[in-house]
C-alpha positions in Angstrom: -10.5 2.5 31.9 -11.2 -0.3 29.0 -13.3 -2.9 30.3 -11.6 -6.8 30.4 -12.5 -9.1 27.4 -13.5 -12.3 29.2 -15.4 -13.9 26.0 -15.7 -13.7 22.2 -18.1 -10.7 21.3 -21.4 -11.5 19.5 -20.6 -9.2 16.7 -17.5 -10.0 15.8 -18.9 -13.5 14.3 -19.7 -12.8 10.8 -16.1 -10.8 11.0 -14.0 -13.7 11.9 -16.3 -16.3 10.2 -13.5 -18.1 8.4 -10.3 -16.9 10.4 -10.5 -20.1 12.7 -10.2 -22.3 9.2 -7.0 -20.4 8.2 -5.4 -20.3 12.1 -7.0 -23.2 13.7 -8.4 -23.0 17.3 -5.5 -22.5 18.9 -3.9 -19.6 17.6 -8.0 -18.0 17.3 -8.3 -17.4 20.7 -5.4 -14.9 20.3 -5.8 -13.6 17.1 -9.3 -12.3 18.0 -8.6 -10.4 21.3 -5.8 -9.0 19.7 -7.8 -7.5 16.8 -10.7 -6.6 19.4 -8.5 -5.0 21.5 -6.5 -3.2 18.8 -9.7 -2.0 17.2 -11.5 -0.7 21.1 -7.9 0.6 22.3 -7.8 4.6 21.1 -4.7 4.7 23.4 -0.9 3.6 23.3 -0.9 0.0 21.7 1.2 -2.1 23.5 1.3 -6.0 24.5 1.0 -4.9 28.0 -2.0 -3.1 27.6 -3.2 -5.9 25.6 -2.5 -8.3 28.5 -4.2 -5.6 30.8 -7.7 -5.8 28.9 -7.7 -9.4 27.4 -8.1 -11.8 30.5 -5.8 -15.2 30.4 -3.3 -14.1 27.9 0.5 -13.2 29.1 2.4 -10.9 27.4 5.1 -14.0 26.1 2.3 -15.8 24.9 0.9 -13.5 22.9 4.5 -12.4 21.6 5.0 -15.7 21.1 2.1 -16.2 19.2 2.6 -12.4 16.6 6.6 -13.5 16.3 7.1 -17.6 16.4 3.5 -19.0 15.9 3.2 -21.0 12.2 -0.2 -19.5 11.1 -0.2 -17.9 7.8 -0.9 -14.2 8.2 -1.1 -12.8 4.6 -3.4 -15.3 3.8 -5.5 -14.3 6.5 -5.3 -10.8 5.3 -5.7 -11.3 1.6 -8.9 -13.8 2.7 -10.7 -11.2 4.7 -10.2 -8.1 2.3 -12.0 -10.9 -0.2 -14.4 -11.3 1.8 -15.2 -7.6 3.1 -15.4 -6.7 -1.3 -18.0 -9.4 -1.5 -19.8 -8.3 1.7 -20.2 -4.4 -0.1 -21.5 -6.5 -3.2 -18.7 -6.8 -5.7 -18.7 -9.1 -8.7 -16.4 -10.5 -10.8 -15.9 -8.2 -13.6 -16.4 -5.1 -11.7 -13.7 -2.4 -11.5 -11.6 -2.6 -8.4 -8.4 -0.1 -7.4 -5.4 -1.6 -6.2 -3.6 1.4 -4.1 0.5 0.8 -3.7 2.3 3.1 -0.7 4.4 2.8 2.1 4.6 4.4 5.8 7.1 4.4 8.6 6.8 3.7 11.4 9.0 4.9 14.9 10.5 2.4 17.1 12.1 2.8 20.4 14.0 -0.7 20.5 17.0 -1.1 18.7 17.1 -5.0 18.8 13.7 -5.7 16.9 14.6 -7.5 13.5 14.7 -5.1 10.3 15.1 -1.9 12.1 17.2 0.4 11.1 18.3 4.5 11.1 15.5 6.1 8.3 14.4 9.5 7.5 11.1 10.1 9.4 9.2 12.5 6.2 5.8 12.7 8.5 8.1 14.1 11.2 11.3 15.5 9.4 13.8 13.7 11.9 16.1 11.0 11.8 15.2 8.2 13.9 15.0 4.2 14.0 11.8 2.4 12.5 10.6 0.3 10.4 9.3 0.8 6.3 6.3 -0.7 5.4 4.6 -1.0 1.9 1.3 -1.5 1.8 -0.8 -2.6 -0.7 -4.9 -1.6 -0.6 -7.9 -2.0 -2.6 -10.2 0.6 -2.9 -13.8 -0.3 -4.0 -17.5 1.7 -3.6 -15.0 4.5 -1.7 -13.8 1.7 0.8 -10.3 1.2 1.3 -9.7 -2.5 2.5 -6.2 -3.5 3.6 -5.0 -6.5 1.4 -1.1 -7.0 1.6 1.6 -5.9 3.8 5.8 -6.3 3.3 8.4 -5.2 6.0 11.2 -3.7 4.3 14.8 -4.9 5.6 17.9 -3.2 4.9 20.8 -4.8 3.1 22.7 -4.8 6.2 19.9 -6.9 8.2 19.8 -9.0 5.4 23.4 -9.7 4.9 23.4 -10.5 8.9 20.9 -12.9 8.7 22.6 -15.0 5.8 26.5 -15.6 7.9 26.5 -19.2 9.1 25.1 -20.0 12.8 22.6 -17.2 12.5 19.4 -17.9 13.9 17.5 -15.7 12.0 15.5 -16.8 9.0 17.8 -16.1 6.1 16.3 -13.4 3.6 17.4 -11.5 0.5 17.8 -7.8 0.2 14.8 -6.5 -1.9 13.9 -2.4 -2.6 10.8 -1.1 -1.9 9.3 -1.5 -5.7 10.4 -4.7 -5.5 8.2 -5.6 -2.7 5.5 -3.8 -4.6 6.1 -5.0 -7.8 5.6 -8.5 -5.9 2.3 -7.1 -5.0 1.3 -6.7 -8.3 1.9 -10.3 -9.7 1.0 -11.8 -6.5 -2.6 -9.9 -6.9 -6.0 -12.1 -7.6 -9.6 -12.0 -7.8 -12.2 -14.6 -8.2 -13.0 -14.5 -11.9 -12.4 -12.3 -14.3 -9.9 -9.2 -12.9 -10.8 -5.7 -13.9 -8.0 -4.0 -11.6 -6.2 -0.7 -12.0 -3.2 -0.1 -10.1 -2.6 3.1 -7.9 0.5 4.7 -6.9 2.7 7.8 -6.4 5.8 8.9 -8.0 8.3 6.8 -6.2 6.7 3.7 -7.6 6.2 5.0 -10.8 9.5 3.0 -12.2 10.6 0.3 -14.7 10.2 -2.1 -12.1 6.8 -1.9 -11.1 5.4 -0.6 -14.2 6.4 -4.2 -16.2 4.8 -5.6 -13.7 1.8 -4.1 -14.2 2.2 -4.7 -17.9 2.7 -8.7 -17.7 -0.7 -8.8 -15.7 -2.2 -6.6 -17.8 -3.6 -4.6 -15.6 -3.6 -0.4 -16.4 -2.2 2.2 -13.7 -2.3 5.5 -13.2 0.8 7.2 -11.3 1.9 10.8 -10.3 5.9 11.7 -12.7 8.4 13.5 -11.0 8.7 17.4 -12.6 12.5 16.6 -13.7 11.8 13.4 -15.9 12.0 13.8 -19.9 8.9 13.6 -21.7 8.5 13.3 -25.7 5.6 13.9 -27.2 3.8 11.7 -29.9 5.8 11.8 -33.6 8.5 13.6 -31.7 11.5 11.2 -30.8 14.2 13.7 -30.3 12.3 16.6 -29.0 13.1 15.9 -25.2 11.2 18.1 -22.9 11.0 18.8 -19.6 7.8 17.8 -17.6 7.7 20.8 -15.3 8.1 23.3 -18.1 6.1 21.2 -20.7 3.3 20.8 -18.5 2.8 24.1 -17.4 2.6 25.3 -20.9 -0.2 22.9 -22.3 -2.0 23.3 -19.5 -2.2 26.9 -20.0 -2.9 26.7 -23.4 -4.7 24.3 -23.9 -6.5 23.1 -20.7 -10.0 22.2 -20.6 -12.9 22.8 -17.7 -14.1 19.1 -16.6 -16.1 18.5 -13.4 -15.3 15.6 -11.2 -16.9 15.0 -8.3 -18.6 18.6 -7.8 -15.4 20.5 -8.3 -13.8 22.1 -11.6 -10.4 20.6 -12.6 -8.7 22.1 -15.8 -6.8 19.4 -17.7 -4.4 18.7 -20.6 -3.2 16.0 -21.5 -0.9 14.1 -24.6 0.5 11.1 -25.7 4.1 10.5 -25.7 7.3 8.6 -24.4 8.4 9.3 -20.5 11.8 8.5 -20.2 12.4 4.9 -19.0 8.4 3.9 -19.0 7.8 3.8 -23.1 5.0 4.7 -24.3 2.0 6.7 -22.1 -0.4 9.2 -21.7 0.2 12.1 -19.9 -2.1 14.8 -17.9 -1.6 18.0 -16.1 -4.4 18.3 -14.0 -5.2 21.5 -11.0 -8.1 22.2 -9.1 -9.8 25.4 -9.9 -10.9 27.2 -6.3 -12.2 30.7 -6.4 -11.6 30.7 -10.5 -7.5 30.6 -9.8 -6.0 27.2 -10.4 -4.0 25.3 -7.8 -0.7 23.9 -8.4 -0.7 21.3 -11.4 0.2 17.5 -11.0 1.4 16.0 -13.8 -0.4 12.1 -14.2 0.8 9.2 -15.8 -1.4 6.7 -17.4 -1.4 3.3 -18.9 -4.0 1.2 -20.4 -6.9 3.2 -19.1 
């Protein structure tokens, strides 16, 4: 059984040293028993068990407070990954990763806003949830959370537009348009030395210009069935899957990273839709026998 929280813990001060600047008393008192009991719970997450181990706080007021309250919470996220880089002794100029992805997560109610029917990958079932992209910054080998967007279907958003709706009118955006928001949004105190991080969904027009107008490099996994020509070679289209395996065969090199053998290949080329890049087959050697390849896109780095 969790023990009540009847005051403000001792250690959390130099954690929520400027959170009461950004929410103002009021909403404090909320905002740090919910992240204390989040953080001690190990068990289902729920507002009544939040209400059960944080004394003084009903369940209304502290929905209230996550669903209606005016305090600005991306600001309060973006201002406390800044300050958890400087705490592990970043400096302006230094190189920092900024990791794009999204997750889903299950819902039971069918009434929250932005829900809708999605394809569960974690758990290969259909069900009702909620897409979230996520944007992370990954410094010294610590990943700090930094930005977060709810994804809303066209058909929520469509709703929320008709006249005498009482829901904050929004405007249907895909998921690399959320992250390609991310992107330009991004900014560090000083001078920015940032390479960007994602997977082969995001690795798209979209987000890439992005990227490209902040000047900031990335490095992204391609999809085997996108066209690849190489260097001096505008009209010999090739496959990646096939072209890949082949110069990494032939021409793969032994590098070490990290304690473990990696063969790698790599050229210079045009990926279809992206322009210009350098690309990479890279596997893992265990046991002398290579795993399967991953073919790596690069810009800028």
């Amino acid at each position: 059984m969790m023990p009540k929280i009847s005051r403000f813990p001792f250690f959390g001060k130099r954690f929520f040293r400027r959170v009461r600047q950004i929410t103002g008393s009021c909403h404090y008192a909320h905002l740090w028993r919910l992240v204390i009991v989040l953080a001690a719970d190990c068990g289902h997450r729920s507002l009544q068990r939040c209400e059960e181990i944080g004394q003084h706080r009903t369940r209304q007021a502290m929905s209230f407070f996550l669903t209606r309250a005016e305090w600005d919470a991306p600001e309060l996220l973006r201002q406390k990954a800044l300050d958890t880089l400087k705490e592990l002794g970043w400096r302006a100029g230094e190189l920092v990763y900024l990791i794009l992805d999204d997750t889903q997560q299950r819902k039971r109610a069918k009434r929250m806003d932005a829900v809708s029917k999605l394809f569960l990958h974690a758990e290969k079932v259909y069900a009702t949830g909620h897409t979230i992209v996520g944007g992370a910054l990954l410094y010294r080998g610590v990943v700090i959370p930094y930005a977060v967007r709810l994804w809303a279907n066209s058909e929520f958003c469509a709703r929320t537009q008709q006249s005498g709706s009482d829901e904050e009118p929004l405007e249907f955006r895909k998921l690399t348009a959320l992250a390609a928001e991310m992107v330009q949004e991004f900014t560090l105190p000083g001078k920015n030395r940032v390479i960007v991080l994602f997977d082969a969904y995001y690795l798209c027009p979209v987000v890439t210009r992005a990227c490209q107008a902040r000047q900031f490099p990335y490095v992204g996994v391609a999809k085997r069935n996108r066209n690849f020509f190489p260097d001096g070679r505008p009209r010999d289209k090739r496959k990646v899957s096939r072209y890949g395996a082949n110069v990494l065969r032939k021409e793969g090199r032994i590098v070490s990273v990290g304690g473990k053998k990696h063969r790698l290949a790599e050229r210079v080329g045009r990926l279809s839709k992206l322009g210009r890049v350098k690309w990479c087959s890279a596997a893992v050697l265990r046991n002398g026998a290579g795993s399967p390849w991953s073919p790596i896109v690069c810009n800028g780095v």
